[in-house]
MARTI-670078 format. One record per residue: x, y, z of N, C-alpha, C, O in turn; residue number from 1. Coordinates in pm, 1 decimal, decimal comma. Layout:
BEGIN
LUMDREN        n.X        n.Y        n.Z       ca.X       ca.Y       ca.Z        c.X        c.Y        c.Z        o.X        o.Y        o.Z     i
LUMDREN          X          Y          Z          X          Y          Z          X          Y          Z          X          Y          Z   NUM
...
This chain:
BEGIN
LUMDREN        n.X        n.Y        n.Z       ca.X       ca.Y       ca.Z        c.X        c.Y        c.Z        o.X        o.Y        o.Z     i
LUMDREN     4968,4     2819,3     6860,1     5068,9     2924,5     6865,7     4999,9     3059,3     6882,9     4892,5     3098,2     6837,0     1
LUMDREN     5099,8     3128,3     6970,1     4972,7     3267,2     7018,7     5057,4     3405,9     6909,9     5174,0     3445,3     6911,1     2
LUMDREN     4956,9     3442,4     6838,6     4991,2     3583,2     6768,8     4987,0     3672,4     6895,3     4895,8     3697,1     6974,2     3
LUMDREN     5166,1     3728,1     6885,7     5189,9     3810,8     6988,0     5135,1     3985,0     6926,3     5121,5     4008,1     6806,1     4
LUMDREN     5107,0     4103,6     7049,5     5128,5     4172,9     7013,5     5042,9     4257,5     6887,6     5098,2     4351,7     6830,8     5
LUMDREN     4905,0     4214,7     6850,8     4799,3     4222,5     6782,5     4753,8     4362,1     6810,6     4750,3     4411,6     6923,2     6
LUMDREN     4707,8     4441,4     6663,0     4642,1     4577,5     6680,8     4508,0     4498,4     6671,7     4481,0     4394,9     6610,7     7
LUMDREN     4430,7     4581,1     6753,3     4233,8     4547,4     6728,7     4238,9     4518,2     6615,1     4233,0     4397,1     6593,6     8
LUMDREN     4249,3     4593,4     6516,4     4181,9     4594,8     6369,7     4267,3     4441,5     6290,6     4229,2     4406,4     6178,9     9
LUMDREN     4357,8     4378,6     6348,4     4390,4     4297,8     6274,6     4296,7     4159,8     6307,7     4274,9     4065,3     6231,9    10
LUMDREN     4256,3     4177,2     6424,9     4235,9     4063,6     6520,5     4096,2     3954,2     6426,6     4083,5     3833,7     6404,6    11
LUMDREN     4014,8     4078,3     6394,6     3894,2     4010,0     6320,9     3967,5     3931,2     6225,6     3887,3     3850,3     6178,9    12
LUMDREN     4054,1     3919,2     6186,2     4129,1     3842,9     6072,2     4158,4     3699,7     6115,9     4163,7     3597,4     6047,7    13
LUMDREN     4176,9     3719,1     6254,5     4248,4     3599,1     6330,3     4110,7     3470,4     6271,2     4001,4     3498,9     6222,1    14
LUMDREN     4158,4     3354,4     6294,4     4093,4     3247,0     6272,2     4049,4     3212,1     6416,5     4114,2     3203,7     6520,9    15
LUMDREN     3847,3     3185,1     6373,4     3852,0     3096,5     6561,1     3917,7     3036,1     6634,7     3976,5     2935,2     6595,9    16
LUMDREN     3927,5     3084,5     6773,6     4038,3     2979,6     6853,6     4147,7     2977,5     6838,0     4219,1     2878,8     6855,5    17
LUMDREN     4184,3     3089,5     6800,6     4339,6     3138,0     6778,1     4393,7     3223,9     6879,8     4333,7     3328,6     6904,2    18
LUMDREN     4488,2     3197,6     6936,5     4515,9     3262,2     7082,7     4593,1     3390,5     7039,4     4672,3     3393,7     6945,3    19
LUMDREN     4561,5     3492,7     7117,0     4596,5     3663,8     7050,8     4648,6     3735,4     7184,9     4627,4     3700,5     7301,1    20
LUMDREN     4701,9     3814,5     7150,6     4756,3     3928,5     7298,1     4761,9     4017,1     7203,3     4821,2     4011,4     7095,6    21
LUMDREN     4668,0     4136,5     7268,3     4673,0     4287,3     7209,2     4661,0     4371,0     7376,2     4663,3     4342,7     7496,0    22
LUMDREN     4649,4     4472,3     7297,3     4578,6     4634,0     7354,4     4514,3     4721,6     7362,9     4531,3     4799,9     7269,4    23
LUMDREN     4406,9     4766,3     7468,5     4307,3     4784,0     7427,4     4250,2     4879,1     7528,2     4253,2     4874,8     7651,1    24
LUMDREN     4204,8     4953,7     7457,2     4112,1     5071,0     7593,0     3967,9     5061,2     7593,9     3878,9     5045,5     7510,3    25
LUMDREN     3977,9     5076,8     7724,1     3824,3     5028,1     7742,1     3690,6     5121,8     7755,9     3678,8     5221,4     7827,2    26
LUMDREN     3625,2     5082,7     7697,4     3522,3     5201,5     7596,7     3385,0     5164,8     7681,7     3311,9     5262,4     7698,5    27
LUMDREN     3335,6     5033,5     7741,0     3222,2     5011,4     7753,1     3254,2     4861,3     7895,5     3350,3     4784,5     7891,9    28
LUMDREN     3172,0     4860,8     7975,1     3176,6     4701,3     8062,0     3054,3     4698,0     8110,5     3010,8     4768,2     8201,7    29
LUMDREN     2973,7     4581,4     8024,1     2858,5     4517,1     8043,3     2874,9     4400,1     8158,8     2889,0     4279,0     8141,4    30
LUMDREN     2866,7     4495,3     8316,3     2857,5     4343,2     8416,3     2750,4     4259,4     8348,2     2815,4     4184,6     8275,2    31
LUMDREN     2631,7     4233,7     8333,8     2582,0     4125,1     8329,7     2619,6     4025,3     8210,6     2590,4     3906,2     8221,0    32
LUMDREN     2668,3     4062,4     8126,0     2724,9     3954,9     8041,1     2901,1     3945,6     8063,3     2970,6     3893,3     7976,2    33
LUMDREN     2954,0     3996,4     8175,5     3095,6     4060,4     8219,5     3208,8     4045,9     8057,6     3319,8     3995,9     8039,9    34
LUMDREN     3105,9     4121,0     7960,8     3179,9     4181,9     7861,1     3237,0     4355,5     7872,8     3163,9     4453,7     7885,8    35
LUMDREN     3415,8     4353,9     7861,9     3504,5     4477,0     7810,9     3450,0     4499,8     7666,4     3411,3     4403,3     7600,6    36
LUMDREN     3446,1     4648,1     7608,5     3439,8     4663,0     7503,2     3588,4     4785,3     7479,8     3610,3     4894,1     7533,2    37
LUMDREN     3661,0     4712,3     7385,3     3820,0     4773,2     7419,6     3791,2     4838,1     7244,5     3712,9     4807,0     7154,7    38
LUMDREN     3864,8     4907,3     7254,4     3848,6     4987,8     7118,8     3983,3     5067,0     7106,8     4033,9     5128,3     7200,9    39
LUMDREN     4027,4     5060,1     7000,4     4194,1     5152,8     6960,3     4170,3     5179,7     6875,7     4113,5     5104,2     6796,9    40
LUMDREN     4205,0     5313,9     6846,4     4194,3     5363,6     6719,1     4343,1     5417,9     6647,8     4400,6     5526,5     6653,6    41
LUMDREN     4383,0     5261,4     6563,5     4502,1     5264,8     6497,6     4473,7     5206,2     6420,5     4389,2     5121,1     6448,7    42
LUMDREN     4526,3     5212,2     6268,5     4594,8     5313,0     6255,6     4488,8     5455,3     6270,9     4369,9     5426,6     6257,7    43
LUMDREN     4518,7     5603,0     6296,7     4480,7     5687,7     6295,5     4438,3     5755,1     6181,5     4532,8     5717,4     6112,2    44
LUMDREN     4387,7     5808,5     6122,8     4187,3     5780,5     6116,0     4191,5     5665,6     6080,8     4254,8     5644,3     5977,4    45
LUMDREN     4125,9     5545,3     6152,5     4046,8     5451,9     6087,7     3909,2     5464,5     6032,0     3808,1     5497,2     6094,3    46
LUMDREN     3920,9     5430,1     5890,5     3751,1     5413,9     5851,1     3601,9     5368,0     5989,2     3495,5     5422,8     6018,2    47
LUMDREN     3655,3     5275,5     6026,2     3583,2     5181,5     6098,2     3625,1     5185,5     6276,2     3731,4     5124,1     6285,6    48
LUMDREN     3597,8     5215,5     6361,7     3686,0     5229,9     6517,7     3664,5     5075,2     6545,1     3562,6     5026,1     6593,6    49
LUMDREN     3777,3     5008,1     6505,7     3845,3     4879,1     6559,6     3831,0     4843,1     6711,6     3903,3     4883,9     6802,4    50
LUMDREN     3714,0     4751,0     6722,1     3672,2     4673,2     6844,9     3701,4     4570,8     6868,9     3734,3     4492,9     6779,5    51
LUMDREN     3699,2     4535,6     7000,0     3701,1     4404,2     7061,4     3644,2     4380,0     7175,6     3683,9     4410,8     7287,9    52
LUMDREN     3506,2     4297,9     7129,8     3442,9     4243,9     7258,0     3533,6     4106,6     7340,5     3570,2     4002,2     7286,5    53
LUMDREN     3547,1     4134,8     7439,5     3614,7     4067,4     7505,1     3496,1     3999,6     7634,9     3427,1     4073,9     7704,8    54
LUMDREN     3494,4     3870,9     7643,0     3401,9     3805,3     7757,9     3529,9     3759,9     7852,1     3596,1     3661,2     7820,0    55
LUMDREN     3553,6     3818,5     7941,7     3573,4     3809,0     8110,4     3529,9     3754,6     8222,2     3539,1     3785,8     8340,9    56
LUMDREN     3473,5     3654,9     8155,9     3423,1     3574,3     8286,7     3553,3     3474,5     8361,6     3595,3     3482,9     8477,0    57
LUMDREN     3595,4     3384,7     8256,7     3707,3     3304,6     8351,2     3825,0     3379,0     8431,3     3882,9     3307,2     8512,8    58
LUMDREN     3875,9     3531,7     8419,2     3951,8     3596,0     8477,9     3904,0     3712,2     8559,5     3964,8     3809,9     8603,1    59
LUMDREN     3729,4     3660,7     8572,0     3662,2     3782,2     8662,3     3672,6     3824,2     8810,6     3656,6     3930,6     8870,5    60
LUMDREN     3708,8     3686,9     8849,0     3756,7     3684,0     8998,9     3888,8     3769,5     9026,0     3883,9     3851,5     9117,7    61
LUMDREN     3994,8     3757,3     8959,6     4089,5     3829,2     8969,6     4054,7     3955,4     8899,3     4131,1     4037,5     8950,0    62
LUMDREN     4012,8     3990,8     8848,1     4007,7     4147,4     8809,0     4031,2     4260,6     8913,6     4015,2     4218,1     9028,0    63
LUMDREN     4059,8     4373,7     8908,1     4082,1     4492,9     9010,8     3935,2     4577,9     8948,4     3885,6     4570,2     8836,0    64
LUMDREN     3898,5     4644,7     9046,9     3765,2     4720,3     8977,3     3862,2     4817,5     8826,4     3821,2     4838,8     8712,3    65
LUMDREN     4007,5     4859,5     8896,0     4063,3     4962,2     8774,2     4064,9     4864,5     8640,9     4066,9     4934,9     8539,9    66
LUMDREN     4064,6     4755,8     8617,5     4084,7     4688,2     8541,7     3921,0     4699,0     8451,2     3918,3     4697,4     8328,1    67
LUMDREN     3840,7     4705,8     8504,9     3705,1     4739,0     8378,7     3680,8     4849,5     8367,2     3613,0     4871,9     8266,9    68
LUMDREN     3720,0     4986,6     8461,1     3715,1     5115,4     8449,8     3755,9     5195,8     8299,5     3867,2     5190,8     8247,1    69
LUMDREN     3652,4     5260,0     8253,1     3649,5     5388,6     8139,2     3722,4     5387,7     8100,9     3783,8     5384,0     8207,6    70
LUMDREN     3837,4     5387,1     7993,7     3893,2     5502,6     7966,1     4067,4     5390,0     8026,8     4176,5     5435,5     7992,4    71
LUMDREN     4064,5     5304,7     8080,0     4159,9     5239,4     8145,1     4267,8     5104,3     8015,1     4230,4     4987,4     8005,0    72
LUMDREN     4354,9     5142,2     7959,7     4435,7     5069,0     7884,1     4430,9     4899,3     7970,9     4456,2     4871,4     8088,1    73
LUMDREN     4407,2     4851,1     7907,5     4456,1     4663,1     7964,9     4522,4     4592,9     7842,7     4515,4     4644,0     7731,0    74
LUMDREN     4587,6     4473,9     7865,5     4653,3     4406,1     7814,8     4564,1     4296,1     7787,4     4499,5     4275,4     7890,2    75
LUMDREN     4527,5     4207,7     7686,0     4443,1     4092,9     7715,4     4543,1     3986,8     7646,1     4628,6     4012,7     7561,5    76
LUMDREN     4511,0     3856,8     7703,9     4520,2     3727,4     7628,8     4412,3     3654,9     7604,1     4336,4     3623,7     7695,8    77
LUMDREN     4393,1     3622,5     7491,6     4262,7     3512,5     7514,2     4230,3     3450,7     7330,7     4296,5     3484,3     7232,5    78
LUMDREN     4130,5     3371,2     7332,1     4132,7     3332,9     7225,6     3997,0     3410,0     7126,9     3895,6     3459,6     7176,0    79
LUMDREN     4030,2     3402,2     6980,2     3882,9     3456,3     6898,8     3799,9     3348,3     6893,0     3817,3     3229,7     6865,2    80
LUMDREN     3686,8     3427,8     6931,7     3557,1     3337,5     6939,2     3455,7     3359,1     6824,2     3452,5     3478,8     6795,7    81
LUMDREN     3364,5     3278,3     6741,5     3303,0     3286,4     6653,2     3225,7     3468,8     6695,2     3194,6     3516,7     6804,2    82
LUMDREN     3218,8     3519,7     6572,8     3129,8     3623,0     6600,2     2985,5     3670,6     6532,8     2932,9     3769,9     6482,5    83
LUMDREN     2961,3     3551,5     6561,5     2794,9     3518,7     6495,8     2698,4     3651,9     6543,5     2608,9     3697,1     6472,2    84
LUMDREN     2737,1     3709,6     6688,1     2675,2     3770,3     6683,5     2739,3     3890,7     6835,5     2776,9     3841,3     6941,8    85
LUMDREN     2737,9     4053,6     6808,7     2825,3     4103,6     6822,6     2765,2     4143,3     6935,1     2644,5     4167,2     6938,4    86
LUMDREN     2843,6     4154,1     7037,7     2809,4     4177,0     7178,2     2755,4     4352,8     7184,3     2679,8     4406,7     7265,1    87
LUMDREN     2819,5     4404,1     7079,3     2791,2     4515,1     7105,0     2684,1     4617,9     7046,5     2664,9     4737,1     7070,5    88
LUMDREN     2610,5     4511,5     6945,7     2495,4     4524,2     6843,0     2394,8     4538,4     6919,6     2415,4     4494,9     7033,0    89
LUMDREN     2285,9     4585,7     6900,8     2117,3     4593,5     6975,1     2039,8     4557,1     6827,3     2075,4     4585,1     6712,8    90
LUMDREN     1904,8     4474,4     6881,7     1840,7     4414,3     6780,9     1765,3     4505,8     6660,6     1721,8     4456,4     6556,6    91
LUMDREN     1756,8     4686,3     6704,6     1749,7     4765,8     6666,4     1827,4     4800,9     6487,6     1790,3     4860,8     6386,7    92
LUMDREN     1939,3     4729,5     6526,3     2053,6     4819,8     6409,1     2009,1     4763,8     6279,4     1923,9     4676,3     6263,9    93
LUMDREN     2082,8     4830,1     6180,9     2020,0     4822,7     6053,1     2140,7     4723,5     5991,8     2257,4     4713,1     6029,8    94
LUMDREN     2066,1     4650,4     5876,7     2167,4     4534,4     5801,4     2345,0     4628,9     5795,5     2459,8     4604,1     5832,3    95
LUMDREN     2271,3     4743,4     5725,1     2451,3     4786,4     5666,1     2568,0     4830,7     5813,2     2689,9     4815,7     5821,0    96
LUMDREN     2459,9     4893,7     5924,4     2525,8     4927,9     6040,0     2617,3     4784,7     6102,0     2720,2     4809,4     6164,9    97
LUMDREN     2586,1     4673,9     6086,8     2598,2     4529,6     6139,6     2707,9     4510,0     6050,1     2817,2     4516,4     6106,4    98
LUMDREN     2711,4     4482,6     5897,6     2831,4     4452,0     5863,9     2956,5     4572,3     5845,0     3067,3     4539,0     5802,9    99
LUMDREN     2923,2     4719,1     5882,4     3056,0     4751,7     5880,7     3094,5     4796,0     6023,0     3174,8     4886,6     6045,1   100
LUMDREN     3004,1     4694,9     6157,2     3083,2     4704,6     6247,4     3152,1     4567,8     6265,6     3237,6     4540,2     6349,8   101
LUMDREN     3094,0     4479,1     6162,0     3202,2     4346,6     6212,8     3328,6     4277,8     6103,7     3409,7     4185,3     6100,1   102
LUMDREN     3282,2     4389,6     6024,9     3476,1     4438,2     5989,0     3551,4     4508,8     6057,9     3665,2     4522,1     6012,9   103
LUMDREN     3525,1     4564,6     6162,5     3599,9     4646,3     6256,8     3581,8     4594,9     6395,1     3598,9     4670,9     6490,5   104
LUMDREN     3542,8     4449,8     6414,6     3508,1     4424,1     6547,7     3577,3     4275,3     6541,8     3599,9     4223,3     6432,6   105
LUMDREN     3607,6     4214,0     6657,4     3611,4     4103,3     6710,9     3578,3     4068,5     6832,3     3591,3     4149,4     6924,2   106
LUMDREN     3524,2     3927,3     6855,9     3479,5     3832,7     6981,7     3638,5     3767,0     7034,6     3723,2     3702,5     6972,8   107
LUMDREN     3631,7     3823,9     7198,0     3768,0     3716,1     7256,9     3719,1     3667,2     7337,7     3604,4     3707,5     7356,8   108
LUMDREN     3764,7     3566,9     7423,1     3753,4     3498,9     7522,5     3845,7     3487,7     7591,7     3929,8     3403,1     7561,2   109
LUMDREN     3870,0     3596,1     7749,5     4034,6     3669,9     7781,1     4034,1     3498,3     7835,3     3945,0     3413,4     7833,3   110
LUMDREN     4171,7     3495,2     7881,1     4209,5     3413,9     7976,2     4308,1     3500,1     8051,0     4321,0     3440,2     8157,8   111
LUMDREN     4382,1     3603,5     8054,7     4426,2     3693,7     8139,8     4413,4     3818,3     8054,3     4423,3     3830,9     7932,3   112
LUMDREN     4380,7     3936,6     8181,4     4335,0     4068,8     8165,9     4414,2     4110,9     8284,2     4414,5     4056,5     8394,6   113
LUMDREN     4494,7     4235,6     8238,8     4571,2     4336,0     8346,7     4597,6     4439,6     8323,2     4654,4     4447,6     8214,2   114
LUMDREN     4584,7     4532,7     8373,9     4623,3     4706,7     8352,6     4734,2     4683,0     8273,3     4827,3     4603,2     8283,5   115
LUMDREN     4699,2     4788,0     8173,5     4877,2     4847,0     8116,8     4926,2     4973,7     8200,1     5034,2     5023,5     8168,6   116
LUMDREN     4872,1     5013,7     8276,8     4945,0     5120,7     8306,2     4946,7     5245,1     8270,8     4861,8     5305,9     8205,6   117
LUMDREN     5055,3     5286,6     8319,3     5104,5     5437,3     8235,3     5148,4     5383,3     8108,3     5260,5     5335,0     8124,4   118
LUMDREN     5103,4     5369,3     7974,7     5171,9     5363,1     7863,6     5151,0     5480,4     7800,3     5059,1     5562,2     7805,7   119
LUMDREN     5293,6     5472,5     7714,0     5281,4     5576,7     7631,6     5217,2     5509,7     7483,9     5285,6     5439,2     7409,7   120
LUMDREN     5102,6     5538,5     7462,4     5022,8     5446,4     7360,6     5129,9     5493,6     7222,6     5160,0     5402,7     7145,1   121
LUMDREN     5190,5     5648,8     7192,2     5208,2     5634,0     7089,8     5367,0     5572,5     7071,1     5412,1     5546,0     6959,7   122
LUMDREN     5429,9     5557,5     7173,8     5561,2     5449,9     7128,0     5483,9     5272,3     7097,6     5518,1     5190,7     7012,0   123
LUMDREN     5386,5     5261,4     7190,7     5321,8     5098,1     7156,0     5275,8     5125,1     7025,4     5252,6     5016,2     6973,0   124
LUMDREN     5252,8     5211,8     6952,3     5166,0     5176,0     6824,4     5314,5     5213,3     6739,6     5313,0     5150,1     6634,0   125
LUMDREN     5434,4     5290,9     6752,1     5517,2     5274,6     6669,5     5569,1     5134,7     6653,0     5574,7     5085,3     6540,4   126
LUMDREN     5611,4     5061,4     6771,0     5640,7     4925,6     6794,9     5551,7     4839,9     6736,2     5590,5     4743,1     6670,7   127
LUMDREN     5410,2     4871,7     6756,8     5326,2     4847,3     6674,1     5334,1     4821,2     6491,0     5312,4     4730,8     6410,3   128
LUMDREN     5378,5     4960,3     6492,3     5390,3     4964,2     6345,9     5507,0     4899,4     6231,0     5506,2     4879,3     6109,6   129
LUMDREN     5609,4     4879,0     6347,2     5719,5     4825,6     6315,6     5721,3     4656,2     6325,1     5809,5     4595,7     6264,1   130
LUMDREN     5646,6     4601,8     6383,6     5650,7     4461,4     6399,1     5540,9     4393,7     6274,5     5531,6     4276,8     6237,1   131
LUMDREN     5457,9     4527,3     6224,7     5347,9     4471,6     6120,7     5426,7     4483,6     5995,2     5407,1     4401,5     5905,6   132
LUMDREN     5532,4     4598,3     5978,1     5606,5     4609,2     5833,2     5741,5     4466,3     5846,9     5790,1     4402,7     5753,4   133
LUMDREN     5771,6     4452,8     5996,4     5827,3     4354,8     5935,7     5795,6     4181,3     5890,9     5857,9     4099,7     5822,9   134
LUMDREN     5655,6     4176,8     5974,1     5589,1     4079,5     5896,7     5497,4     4083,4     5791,0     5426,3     3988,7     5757,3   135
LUMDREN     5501,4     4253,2     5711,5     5500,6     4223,2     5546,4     5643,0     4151,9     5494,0     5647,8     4037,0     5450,2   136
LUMDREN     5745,7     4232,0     5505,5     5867,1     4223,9     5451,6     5881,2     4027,8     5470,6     5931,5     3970,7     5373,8   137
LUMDREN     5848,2     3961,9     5560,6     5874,1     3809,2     5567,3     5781,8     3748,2     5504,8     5804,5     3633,6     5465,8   138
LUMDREN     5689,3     3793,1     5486,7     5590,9     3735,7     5392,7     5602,2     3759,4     5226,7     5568,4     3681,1     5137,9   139
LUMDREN     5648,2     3864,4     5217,0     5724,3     3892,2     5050,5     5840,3     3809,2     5007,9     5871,2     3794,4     4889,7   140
LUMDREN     5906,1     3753,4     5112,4     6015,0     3677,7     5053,4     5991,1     3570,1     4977,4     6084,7     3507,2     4928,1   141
């Protein structure tokens, strides 16, 4: 069953191999490993800037170049992948730098990637915000 509609920051929560659709702007694209590095920063200030390495290889053929471009909103589907080890780490970083980026990070594996468009990010994060209070409220019952 696919968790629709996912903020970054929840996603690390997801269980491996759990199929997810979020939103995500794209901060970083490593062609040689054809990893997106999508990053949202919601809720606003986050402690931690909520990542998601995303690997793009099975939907690389179809991609549009606007689709890995800077700064460019996409839509992803795909599943969480173990995150043993963070695409976006260098062997450089220090123990504490490592674990408080992978409380704020997750591994996907898209199976479709497409422009969002013109969105207006802050009605998606109210919608956002409204679909997370009402799955507190169903979980309290």
């Amino acid at each position: 069953m696919m968790r629709m509609r996912l903020a970054i920051r929840t996603i690390s929560k997801s269980r491996s191999r759990e199929k997810v659709r979020f939103l995500g702007c794209i901060a970083n694209y490593t062609t040689a490993t054809a990893t997106l590095t999508l990053q949202h920063a919601y809720p606003s200030p986050s402690p931690h800037l909520p990542t998601a390495y995303v690997d793009v290889n099975p939907p690389l053929s179809a991609l549009k170049p606007t689709d890995t471009q800077f700064g460019e909103w996409v839509n992803v589907i795909g599943y969480v992948t173990d995150g043993s080890s963070l695409a976006g780490s260098s062997g450089g970083d220090k123990r504490g730098e490592l674990k408080s980026r992978a409380r704020a990070s997750a591994n996907v594996q898209a199976v479709m990637l497409w422009s969002a468009g013109a969105i207006d990010v802050g009605e998606y994060e109210r919608v956002l915000e409204d679909r997370l209070e009402a799955e507190k409220r169903a979980k309290a019952r």
